[in-house]
TORKOL-4160 file (C-alpha; in steps of 0.2 Angstrom, whole numbers, padded with zeros to 4 digits, m for minus):
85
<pt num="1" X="0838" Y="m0291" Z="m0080"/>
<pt num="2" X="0843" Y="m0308" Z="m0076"/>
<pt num="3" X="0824" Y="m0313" Z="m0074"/>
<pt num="4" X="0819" Y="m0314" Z="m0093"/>
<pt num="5" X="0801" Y="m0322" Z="m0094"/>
<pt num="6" X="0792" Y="m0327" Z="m0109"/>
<pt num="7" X="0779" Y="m0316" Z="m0112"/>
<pt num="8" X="0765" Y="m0329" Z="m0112"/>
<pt num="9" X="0764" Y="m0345" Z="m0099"/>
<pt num="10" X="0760" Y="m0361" Z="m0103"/>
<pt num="11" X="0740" Y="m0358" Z="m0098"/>
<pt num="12" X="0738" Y="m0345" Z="m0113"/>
<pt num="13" X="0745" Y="m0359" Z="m0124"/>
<pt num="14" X="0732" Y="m0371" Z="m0117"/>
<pt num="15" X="0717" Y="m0357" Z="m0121"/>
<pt num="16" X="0726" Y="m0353" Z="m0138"/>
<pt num="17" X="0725" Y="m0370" Z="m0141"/>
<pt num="18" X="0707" Y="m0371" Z="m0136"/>
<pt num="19" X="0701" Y="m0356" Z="m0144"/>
<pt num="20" X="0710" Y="m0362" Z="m0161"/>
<pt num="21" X="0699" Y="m0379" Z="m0159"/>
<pt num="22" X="0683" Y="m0368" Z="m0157"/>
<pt num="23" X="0687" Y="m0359" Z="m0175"/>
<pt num="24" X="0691" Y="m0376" Z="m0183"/>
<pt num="25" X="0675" Y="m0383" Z="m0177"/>
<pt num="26" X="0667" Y="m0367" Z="m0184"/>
<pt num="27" X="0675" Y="m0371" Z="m0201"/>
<pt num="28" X="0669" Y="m0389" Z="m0201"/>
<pt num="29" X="0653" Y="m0383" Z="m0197"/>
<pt num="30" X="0650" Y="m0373" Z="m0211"/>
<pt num="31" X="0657" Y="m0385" Z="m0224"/>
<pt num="32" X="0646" Y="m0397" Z="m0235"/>
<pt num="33" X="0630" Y="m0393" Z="m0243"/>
<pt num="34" X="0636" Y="m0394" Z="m0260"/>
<pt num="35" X="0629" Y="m0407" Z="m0272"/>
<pt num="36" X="0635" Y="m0420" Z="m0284"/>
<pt num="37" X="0630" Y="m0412" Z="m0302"/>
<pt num="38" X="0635" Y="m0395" Z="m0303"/>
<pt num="39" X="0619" Y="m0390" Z="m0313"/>
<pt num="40" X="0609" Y="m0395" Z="m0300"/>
<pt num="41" X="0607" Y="m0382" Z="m0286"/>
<pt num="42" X="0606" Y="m0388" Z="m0268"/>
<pt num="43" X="0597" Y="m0379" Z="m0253"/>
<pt num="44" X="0606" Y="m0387" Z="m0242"/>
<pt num="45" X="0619" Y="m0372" Z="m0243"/>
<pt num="46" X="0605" Y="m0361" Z="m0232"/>
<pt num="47" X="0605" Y="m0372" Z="m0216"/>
<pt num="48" X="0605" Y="m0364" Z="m0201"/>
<pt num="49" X="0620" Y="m0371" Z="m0197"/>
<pt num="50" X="0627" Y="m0365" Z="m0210"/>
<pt num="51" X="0621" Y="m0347" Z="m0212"/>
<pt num="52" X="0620" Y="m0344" Z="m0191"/>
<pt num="53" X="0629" Y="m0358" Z="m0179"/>
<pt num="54" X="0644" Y="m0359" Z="m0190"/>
<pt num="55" X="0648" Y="m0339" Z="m0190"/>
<pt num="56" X="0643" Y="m0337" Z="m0171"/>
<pt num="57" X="0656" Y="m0353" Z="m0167"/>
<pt num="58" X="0670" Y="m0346" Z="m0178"/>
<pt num="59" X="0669" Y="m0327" Z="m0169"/>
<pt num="60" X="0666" Y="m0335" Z="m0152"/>
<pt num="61" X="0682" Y="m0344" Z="m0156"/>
<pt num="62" X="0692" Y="m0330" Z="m0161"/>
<pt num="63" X="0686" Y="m0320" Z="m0147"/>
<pt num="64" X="0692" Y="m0332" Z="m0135"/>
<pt num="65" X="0708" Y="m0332" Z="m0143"/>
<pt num="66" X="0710" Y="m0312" Z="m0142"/>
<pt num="67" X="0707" Y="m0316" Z="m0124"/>
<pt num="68" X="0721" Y="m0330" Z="m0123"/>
<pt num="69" X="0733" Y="m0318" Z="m0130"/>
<pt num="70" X="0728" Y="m0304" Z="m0119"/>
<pt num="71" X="0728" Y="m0314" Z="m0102"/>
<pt num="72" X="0742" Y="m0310" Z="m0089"/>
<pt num="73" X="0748" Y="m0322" Z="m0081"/>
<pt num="74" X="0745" Y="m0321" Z="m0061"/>
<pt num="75" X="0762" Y="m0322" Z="m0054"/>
<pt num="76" X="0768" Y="m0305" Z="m0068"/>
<pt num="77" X="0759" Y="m0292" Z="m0057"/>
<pt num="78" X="0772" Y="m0296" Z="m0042"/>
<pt num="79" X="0786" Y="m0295" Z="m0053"/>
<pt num="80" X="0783" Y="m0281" Z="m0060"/>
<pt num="81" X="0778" Y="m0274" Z="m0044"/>
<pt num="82" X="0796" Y="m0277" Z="m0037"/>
<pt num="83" X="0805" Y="m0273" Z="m0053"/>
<pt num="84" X="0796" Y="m0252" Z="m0050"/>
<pt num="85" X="0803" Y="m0253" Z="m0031"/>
């Protein structure tokens, strides 16, 4: 009982932090495209990037982030091994 551990280490912090840059640079990828007179339509809207790269980046992001939070740390199998015995 004396050995409280947090239940993340500071290496799932690090890939939170990644995976949280991988959605923001899927947001900023799928911004603009929108013109300067709003009766005027823009096709620019329909980029790939937009419709395809964006998406893709934003999932992969939060998919690496599911596996941040899902990674145990390699030093929590022993102690758990020798709290059982």
């Amino acid at each position: 009982m004396d050995n409280k551990q947090f239940p993340f280490q500071r290496q799932n912090y690090i890939l939170l932090l990644i995976g949280i840059g991988i959605i923001l640079l899927g947001f900023f990828l799928m911004s603009g495209g929108g013109s300067e007179d709003p009766n005027e339509f823009s096709e620019a809207i329909f980029s790939f990037r937009r419709i395809t790269l964006a998406p893709i980046v934003v999932l992969a992001g939060y998919g690496f982030v599911m596996y941040a939070i899902m990674k145990k740390p390699k030093g929590n199998e022993n102690n758990e091994a020798s709290k059982d015995a």
